[in-house]
ZAMARGU-4260 file (C-alpha; in steps of 0.2 Angstrom, whole numbers, plus 5000, padded with zeros to 4 digits):
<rodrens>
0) 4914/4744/5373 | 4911/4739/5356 | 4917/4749/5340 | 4910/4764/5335 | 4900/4763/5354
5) 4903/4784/5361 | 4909/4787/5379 | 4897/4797/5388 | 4910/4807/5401 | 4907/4820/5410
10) 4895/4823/5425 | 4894/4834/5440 | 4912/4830/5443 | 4915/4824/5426 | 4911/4806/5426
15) 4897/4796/5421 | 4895/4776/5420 | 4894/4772/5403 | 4884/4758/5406 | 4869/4766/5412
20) 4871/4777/5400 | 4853/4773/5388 | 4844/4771/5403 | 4846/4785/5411 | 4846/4798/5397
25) 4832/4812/5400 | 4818/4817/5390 | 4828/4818/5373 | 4833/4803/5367 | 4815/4799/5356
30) 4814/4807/5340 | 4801/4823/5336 | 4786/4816/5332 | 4767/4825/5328 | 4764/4827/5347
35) 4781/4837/5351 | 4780/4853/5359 | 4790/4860/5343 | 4781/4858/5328 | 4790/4860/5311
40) 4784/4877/5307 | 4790/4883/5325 | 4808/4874/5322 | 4810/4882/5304 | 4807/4899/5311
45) 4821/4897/5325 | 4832/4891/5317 | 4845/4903/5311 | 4851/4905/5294 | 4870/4904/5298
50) 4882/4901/5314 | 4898/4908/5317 | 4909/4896/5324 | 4926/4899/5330 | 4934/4881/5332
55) 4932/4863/5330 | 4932/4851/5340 | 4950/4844/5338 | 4956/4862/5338 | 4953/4863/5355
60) 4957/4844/5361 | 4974/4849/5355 | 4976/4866/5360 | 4968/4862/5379 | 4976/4845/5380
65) 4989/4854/5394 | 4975/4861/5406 | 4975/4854/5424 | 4961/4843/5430 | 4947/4856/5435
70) 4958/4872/5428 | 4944/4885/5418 | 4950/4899/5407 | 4944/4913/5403 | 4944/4909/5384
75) 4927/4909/5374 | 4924/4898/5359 | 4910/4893/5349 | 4908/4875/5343 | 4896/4866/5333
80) 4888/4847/5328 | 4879/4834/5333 | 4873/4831/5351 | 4878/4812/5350 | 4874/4809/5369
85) 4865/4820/5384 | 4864/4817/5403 | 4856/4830/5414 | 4857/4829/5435 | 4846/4841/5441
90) 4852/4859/5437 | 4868/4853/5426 | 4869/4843/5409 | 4883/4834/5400 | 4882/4831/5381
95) 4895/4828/5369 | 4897/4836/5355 | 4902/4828/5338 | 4908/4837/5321 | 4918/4831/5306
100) 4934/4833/5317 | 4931/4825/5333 | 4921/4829/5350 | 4920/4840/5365 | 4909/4837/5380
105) 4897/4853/5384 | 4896/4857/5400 | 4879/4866/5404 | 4873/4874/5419 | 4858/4881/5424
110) 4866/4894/5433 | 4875/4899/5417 | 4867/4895/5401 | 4854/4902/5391 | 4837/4891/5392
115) 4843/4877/5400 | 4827/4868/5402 | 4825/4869/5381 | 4843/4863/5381 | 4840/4847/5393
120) 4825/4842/5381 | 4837/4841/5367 | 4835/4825/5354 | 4850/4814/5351 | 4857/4819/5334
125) 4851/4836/5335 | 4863/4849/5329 | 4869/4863/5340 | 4880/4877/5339 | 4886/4882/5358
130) 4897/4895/5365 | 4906/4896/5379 | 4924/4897/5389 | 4936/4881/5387 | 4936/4871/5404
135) 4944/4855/5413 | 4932/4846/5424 | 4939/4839/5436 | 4939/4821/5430 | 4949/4828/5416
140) 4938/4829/5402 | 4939/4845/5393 | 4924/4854/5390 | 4916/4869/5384 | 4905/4877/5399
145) 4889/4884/5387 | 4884/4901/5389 | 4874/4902/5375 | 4869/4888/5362 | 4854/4887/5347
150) 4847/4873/5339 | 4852/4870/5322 | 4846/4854/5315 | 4832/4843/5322 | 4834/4825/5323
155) 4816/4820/5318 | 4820/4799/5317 | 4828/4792/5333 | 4847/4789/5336 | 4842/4780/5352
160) 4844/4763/5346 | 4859/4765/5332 | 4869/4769/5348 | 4879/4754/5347 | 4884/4754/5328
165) 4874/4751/5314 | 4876/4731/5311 | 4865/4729/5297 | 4872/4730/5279 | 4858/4732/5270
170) 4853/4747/5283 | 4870/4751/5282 | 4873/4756/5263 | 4854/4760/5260 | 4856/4775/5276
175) 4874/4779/5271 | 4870/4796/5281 | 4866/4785/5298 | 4881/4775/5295 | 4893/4787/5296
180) 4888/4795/5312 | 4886/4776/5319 | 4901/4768/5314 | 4917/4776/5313 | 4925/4765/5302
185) 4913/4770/5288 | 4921/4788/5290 | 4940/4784/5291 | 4937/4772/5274 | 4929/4788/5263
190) 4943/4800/5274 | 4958/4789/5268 | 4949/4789/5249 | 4949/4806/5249 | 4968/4807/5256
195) 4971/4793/5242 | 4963/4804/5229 | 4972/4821/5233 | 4990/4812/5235 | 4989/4804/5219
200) 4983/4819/5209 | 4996/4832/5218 | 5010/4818/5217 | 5005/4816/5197 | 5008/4838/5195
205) 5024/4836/5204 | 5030/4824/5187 | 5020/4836/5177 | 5005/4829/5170 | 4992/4841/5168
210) 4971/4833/5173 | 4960/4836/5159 | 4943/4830/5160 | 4934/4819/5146 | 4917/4819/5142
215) 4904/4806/5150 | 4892/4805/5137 | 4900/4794/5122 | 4893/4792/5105 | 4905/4775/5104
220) 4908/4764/5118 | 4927/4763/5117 | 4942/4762/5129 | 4940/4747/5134 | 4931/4728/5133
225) 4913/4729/5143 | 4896/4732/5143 | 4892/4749/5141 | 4874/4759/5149 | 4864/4762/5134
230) 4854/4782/5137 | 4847/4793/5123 | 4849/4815/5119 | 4833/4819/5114 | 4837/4834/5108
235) 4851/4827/5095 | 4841/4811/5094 | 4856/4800/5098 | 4860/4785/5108 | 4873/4789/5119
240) 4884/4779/5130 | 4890/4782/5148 | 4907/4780/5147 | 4918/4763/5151 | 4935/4773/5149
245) 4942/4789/5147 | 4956/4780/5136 | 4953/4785/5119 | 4950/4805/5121 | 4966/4805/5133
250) 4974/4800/5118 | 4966/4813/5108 | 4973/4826/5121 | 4990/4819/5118 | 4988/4819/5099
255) 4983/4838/5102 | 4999/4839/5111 | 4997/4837/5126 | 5012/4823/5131 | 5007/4821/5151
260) 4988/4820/5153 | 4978/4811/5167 | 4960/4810/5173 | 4950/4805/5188 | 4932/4799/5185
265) 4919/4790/5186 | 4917/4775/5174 | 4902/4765/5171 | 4898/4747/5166 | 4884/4737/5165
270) 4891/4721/5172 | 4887/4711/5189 | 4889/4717/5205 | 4903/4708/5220 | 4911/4712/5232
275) 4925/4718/5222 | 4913/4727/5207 | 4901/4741/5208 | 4892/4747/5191 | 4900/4766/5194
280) 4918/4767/5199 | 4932/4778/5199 | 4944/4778/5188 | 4962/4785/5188 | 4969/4784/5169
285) 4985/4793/5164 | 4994/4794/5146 | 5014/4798/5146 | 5024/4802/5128 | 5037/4793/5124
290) 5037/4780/5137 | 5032/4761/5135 | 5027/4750/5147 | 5039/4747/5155 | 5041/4766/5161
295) 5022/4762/5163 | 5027/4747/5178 | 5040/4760/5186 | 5028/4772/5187 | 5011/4762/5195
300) 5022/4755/5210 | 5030/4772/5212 | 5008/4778/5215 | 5002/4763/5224 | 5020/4763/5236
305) 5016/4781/5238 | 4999/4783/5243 | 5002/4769/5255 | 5017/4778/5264 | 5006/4794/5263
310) 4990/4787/5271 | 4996/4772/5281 | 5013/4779/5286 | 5021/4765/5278 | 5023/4753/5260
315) 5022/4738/5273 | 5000/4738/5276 | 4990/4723/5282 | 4976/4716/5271 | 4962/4705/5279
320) 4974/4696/5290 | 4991/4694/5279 | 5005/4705/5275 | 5005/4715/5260 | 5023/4724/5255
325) 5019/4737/5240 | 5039/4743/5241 | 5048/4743/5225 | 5053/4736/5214 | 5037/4724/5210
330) 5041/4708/5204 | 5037/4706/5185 | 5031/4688/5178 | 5024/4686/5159 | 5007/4678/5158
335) 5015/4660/5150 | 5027/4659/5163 | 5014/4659/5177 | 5002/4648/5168 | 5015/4634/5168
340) 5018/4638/5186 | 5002/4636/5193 | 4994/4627/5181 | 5008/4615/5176 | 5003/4617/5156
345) 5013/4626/5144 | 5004/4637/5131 | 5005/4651/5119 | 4994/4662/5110 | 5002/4654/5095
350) 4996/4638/5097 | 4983/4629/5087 | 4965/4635/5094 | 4959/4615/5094 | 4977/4609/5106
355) 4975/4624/5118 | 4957/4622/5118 | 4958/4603/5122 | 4969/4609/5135 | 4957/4623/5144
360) 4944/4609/5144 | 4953/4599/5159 | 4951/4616/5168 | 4931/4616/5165 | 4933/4630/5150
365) 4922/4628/5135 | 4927/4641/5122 | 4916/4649/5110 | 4919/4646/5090 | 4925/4665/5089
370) 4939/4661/5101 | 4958/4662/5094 | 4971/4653/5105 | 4975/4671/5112 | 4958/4671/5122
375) 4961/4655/5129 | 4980/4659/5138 | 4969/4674/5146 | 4956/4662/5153 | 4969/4649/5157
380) 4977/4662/5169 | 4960/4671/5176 | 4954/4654/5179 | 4971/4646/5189 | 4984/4660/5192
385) 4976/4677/5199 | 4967/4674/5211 | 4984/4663/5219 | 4993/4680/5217 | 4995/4689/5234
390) 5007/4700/5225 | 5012/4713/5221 | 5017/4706/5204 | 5017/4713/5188 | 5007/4699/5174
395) 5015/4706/5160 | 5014/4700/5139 | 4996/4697/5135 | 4988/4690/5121 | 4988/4702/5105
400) 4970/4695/5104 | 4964/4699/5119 | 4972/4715/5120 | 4963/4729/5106 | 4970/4745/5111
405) 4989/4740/5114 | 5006/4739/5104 | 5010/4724/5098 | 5025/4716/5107 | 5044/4721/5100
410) 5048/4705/5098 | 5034/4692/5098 | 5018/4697/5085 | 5006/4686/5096 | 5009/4695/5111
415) 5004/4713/5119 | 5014/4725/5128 | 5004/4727/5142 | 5002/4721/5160 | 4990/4722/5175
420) 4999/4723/5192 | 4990/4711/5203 | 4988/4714/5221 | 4981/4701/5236 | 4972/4691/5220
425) 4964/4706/5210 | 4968/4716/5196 | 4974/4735/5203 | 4979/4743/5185 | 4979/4739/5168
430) 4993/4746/5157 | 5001/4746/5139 | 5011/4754/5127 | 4997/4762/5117 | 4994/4756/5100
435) 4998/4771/5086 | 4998/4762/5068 | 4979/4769/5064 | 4981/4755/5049 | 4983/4742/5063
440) 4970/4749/5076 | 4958/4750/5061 | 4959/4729/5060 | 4958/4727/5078 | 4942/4738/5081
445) 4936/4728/5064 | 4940/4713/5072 | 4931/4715/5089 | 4917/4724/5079 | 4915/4705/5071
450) 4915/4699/5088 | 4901/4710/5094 | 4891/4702/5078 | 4890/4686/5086 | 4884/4694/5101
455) 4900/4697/5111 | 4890/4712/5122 | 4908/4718/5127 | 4916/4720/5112 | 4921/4738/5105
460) 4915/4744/5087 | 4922/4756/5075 | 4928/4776/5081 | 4931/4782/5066 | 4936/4798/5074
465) 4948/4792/5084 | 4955/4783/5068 | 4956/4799/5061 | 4967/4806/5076 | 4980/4793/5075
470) 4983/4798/5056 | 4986/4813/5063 | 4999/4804/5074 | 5000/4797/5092 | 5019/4796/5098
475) 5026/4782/5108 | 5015/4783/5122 | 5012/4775/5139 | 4997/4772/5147 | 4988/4766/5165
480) 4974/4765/5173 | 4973/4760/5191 | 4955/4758/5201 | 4954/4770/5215 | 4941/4760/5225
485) 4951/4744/5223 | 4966/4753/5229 | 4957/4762/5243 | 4950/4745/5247 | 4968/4738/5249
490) 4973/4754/5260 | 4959/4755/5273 | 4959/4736/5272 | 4943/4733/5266 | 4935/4717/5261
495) 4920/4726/5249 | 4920/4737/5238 | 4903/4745/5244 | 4913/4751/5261 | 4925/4765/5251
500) 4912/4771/5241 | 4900/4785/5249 | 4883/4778/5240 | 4885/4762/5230 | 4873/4754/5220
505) 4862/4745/5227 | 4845/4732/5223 | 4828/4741/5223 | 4822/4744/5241 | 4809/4733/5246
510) 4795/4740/5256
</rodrens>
């Protein structure tokens, strides 16, 4: 039986072949169409406002699990969901019943329940809420006998031939809704997302950060290097910007005293699409006073390691066939140091732009004129190291250059204290000791404002305002932000991106 295929169980003694399963459904499993004895006025008016269920399906498996093969009790319950399969022999019919928990087969008599002919005419994918006493048949499967049951929902387009799982992507993503009935991996990915999401946020109030939100609409595009969605306030008459980070008014909330602050959101650039981008995803960022980056690495493995044990039971997962251990420590190796490794050259950021640049043309990297030697360690390593680096491994010490928003290094003026921890060849989190000197954030915005002159699209202008804030003063702060969808990727072992997010972007449908 493939994945995602349901188990019809459950006939007059509590067993049905699966594999006669389709053909030997009974008036039901065609969607309503114009000529259906139940035209949509009629089903509006019958369908009640409201039902009053009792239980949900998992509820009762675990509850019942102890009941003796063809043991009834006298306990009445009422359940409700989809009606993802239907058999009927003569006066008795089978269906199971699916909600957001689990299943329960109905077991419906003629003899007992209400309208039994109505009930045997169901659709597949109808909703229905059923009442009834909890039973065992005696093939084992626990069921509830219906007394009474009510349509709820009416499954207009056909389940009939999704039966076996949805196996086209495009179909896939476009019906997300159809999906997740269909294919129960689709469910368990956005259910371990939303685990992820709720671990992280209660484990970051246990060290007492406090979530703040941030707004979306941004007069600057700021907080980080990408292309930014351009929309307008036509009220204000203003260009706006749908934010690209949440970095520079999380440092305003620590400026305004708030020395542990976090948010998780949605972000938004205007970039391409893979199987590891979307255009919108989720970001967590966080800010810490008086902490560098190094507290900053400490602190990402503690969350990744974390929400690992929490939703896979262990820091030791599996991703796409290999072994992935996320148990701390992480190993930490500077950006130079892994250059030379893989690559077999040794550079700097503080060598000559013309000798690195000779060298990162034996790679196939032609540089622009407005490149410093900084840019070209950066594309050196993107273009030989990360994708080599199962990980987890802290790259740590970026170029200065390449690097707008973070503290120079303490002991090396062309480096950065910052890192990204790489994990199975992709970047998980981007972190730095925040920059505070306003005096040396003003040259760096200046500097990438040049940049975005000569039409670098991804280069940050000016905030003038958050200038102004750091007069004010930053302390020594920490900061990180991780990708929720790469690291729910990594956890439900995904390959794409599209499958831990409930609606992804998609091309225009084509009709």
């Amino acid at each position: 039986m493939e994945k995602g295929e349901p188990e019809l169980k459950g006939d007059l003694t509590g067993e049905v072949h699966p594999e006669k399963e389709m053909e030997e459904q009974v008036d039901g499993s065609a969607s309503v169409d114009a000529d259906s004895e139940m035209h949509s006025d009629e089903l509006g008016a019958a369908i009640p406002y409201r039902f009053e269920r009792t239980n949900e399906c998992a509820e009762l498996v675990a509850k019942y699990s102890e009941l003796a093969d063809g043991e009834e009790t006298e306990d009445v319950v009422s359940v409700a969901g989809r009606l993802m399969l239907l058999r009927v022999q003569g006066k008795v019919a089978f269906g199971r019943l699916v909600d957001s928990s689990g299943e329960i087969q109905l077991f419906v008599s003629a003899k007992v329940a209400e309208d039994f002919a109505s009930f045997s005419k169901l659709s597949l994918g109808d909703w229905v809420g059923a009442k009834g006493s909890v039973v065992k048949t005696r093939r084992g499967e626990l069921s509830v006998k219906v007394s009474e049951w009510v349509l709820l929902a009416k499954a207009r387009r056909s389940f009939g031939d999704k039966f076996h799982g949805v196996s086209d992507q495009d179909l896939r993503f476009r019906q997300r809704y159809l999906d997740l009935w269909a294919n129960a991996d689709s469910r368990s990915a956005l259910q371990l997302r939303s685990r992820t999401i709720s671990w992280l946020r209660h484990s970051l109030e246990s060290r007492g950060f406090i979530e703040v939100e941030t707004p979306v609409l941004h007069p600057i595009a700021g907080g980080a290097t990408a292309k930014p969605f351009v929309t307008k306030h036509n009220t204000l008459d203003m260009e706006l910007f749908l934010r690209i980070a949440p970095e520079l008014y999380l440092k305003r909330m620590v400026v305004g005293g708030f020395e542990k602050v976090f948010e998780i959101g949605r972000v938004f650039r205007n970039e391409g699409m893979s199987p590891r981008h979307n255009p919108e995803f989720t970001m967590l960022e966080l800010y810490q006073a008086y902490a560098d980056y190094s507290d900053a690495m400490a602190l990402t493995e503690e969350l990744v390691s974390g929400a690992a044990l929490e939703t896979c039971g262990s820091s030791m997962i599996e991703y796409q066939g290999r072994e992935l251990d996320l148990t701390p420590p992480w190993p930490r190796e500077t950006m130079c140091s892994l250059i030379a490794k893989y690559a077999g050259v040794d550079v700097s950021p503080a060598m000559e732009v013309s000798e690195i640049a000779g060298i990162a043309s034996k790679f196939g990297i032609e540089g622009e004129p407005a490149w410093g030697a900084g840019k070209y360690v950066l594309e050196l390593y993107e273009k030989t190291v990360e994708s080599e680096l199962w990980g987890p491994v802290f790259v740590y010490d970026f170029p200065k250059e390449v690097s707008p928003l973070a503290r120079p290094h303490r002991n090396d003026p062309d480096l950065a204290e910052r890192f990204e921890a790489i994990v199975a060849g992709r970047e998980l989190a981007n972190a730095f000791s925040e920059l505070i000197d306003p005096q040396d954030q003003r040259r760096r915005f200046e500097a990438q404002a040049e940049l975005k002159k000569v039409g670098d699209e991804e280069a940050m202008s000016v905030d003038e305002d958050y200038l102004r804030a750091l007069e004010y003063g930053l302390p020594p702060t920490a900061g990180i932000g991780i990708g929720i969808d790469r690291l729910v990727m990594l956890l439900a072992n995904q390959a794409s991106i599209k499958e831990v997010i409930a609606f992804p972007t998609l091309r225009p449908e084509v009709n």
